[in-house]
C-alpha positions as a printed NumPy array, in Angstrom:
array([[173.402, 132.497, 138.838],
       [176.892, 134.116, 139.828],
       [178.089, 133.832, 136.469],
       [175.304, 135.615, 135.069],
       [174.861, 138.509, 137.543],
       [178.563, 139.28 , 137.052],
       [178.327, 138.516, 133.634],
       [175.773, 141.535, 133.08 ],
       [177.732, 143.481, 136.085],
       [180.545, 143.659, 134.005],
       [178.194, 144.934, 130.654],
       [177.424, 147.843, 132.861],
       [180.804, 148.44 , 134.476],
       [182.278, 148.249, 130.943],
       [179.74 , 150.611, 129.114],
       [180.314, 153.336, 132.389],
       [183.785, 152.971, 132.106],
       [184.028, 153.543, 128.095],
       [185.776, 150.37 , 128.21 ],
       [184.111, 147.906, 125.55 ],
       [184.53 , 144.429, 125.286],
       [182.581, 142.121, 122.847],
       [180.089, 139.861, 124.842],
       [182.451, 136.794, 124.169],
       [185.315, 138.285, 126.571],
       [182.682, 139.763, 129.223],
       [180.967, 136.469, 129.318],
       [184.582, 134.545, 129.893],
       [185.677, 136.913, 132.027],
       [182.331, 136.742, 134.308],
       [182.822, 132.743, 134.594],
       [186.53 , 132.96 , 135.516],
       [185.453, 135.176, 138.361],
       [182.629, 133.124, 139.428],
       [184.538, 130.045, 139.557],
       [187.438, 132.125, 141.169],
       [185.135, 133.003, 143.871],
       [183.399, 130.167, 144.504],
       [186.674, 128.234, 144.799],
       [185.801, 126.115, 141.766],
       [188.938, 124.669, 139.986],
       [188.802, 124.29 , 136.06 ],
       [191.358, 124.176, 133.497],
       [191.411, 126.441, 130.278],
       [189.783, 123.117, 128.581],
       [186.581, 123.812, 131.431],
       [186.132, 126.81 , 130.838],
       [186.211, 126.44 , 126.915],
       [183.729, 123.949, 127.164],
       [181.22 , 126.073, 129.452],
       [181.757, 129.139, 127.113],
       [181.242, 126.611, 123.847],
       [177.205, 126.187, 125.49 ],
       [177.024, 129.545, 123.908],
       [177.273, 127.991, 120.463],
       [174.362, 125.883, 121.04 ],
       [171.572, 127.529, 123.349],
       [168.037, 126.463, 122.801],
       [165.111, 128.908, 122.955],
       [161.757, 128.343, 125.001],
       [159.79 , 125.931, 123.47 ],
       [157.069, 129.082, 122.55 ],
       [159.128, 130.76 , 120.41 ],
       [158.746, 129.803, 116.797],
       [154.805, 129.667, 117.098],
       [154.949, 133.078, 118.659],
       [157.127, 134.579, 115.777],
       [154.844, 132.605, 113.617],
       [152.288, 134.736, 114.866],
       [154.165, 138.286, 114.1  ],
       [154.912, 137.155, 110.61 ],
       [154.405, 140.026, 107.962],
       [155.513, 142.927, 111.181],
       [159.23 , 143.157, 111.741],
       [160.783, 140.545, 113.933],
       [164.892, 140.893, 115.096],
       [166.713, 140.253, 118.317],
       [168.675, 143.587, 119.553],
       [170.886, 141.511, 121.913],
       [174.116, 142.303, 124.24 ],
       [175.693, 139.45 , 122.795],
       [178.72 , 139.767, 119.988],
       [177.77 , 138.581, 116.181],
       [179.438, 135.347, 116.287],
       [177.061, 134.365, 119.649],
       [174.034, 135.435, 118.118],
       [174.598, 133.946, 114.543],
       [175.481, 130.474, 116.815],
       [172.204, 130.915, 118.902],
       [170.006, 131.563, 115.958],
       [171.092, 128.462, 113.886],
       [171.558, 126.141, 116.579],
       [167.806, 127.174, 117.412],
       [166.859, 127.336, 113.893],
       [165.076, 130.559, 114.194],
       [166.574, 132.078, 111.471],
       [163.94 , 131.995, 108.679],
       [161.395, 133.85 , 111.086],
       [163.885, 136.791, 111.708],
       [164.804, 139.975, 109.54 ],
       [167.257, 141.131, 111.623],
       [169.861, 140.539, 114.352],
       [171.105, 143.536, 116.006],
       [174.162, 143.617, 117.948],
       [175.467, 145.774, 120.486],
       [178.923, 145.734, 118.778],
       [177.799, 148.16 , 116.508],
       [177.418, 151.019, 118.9  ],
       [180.177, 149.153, 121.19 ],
       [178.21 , 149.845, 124.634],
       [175.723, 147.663, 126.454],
       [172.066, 147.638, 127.482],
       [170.82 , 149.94 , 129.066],
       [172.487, 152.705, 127.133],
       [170.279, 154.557, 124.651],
       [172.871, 154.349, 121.704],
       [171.632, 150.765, 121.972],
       [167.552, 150.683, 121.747],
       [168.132, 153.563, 119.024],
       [169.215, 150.39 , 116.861],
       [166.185, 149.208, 116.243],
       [164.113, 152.321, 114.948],
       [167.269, 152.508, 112.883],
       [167.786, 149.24 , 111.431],
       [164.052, 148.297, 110.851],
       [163.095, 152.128, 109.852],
       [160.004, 152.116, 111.96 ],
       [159.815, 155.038, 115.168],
       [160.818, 153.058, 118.635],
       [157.135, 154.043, 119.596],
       [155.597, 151.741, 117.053],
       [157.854, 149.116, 117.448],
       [157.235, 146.229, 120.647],
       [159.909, 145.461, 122.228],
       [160.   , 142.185, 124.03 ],
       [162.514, 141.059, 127.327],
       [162.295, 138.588, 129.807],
       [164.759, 140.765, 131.965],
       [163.199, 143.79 , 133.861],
       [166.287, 145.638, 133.551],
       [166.153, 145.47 , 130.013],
       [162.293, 146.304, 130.03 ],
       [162.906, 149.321, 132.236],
       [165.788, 150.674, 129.927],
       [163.921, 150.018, 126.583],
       [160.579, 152.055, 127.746],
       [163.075, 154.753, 129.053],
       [164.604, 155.017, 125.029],
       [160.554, 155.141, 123.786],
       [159.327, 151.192, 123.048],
       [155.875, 150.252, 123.932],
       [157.198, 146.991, 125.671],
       [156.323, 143.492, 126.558],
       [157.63 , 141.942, 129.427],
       [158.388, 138.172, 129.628],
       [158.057, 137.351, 133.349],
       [158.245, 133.422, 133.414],
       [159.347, 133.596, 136.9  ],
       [156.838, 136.08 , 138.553],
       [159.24 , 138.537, 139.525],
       [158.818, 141.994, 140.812],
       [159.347, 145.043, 138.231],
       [162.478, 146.815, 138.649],
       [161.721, 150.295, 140.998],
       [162.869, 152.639, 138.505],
       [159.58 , 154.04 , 137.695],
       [159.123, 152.64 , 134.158],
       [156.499, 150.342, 133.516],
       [156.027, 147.419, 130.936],
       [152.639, 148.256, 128.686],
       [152.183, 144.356, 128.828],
       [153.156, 141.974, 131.363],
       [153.072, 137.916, 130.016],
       [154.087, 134.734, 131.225],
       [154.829, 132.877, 127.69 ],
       [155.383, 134.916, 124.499],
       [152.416, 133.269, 123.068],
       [150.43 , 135.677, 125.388],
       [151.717, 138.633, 123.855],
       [149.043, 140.387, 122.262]])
């Protein structure tokens, strides 16, 4: 849980600062710190083997059938993560064939929530951000997307509260198969 709060922590920090780093070095550096403060000891061969989990994440069981069920609309991931991550993630889950596009926040080097990044997908898939859905399971990501223009979907497997930032997912599900 540490490494991932200071993983995104440092996404933030970075984009306020004007100080980009692809996702690769942010994640590493967010799991040295974590282990740092939680007084865990690991070796460089530790920590390459936590960051080499990248290279092999699984999605939700859902997910195929519920991009099988968008088939013929556009369908791409506009992700934090750097190119080499995301081409990892989508073969080791083998979701390539049911995606047109993966989108990359090394393009506009800056994280989510910045605007430069959510104006990626209007521009990659040539459709207005208004028509498009945007799906997250992370309310941060949710709040940030509606503020750039999305109609959005909000995965909330875990029943959490929405972020207090005044922004509002149009639909709220609890599997992506729900989305309607």
């Amino acid at each position: 849980m540490l490494w991932r709060q200071k993983q995104l922590e440092y996404t933030w920090l970075r984009s306020l600062m004007g100080r980009y780093e692809d996702f690769w070095a942010v994640t590493e550096a967010a799991l040295r710190h974590s282990l740092t403060r939680l007084s865990i000891a690991a070796s460089d061969a530790d920590v390459a083997r936590l960051m080499d989990a990248y290279h092999r994440l699984a999605c939700f069981p859902e997910v195929p059938e519920a991009l099988a069920r968008l088939a013929g609309r556009p369908r791409a991931i506009l992700s934090n993560g750097a190119p080499r991550m995301l081409a990892a993630a989508v073969a080791s889950s083998g979701l390539g064939g049911a995606l047109e596009h993966v989108i990359s926040v090394d393009r506009v080097r800056v994280y989510k929530p910045a605007p430069a990044v959510y104006a990626l997908g209007p521009e990659t898939l040539g459709v207005p951000a208004a028509d498009l859905l945007f799906v997250s399971s992370n309310a941060w990501d949710v709040a940030g997307a509606k503020a750039f223009g999305y109609r959005v979907a909000w995965c909330n497997r875990q029943g959490a509260p929405e972020e207090g930032l005044g922004l509002r997912a149009d639909h709220v599900v609890a599997r992506l198969t729900d989305i309607p």
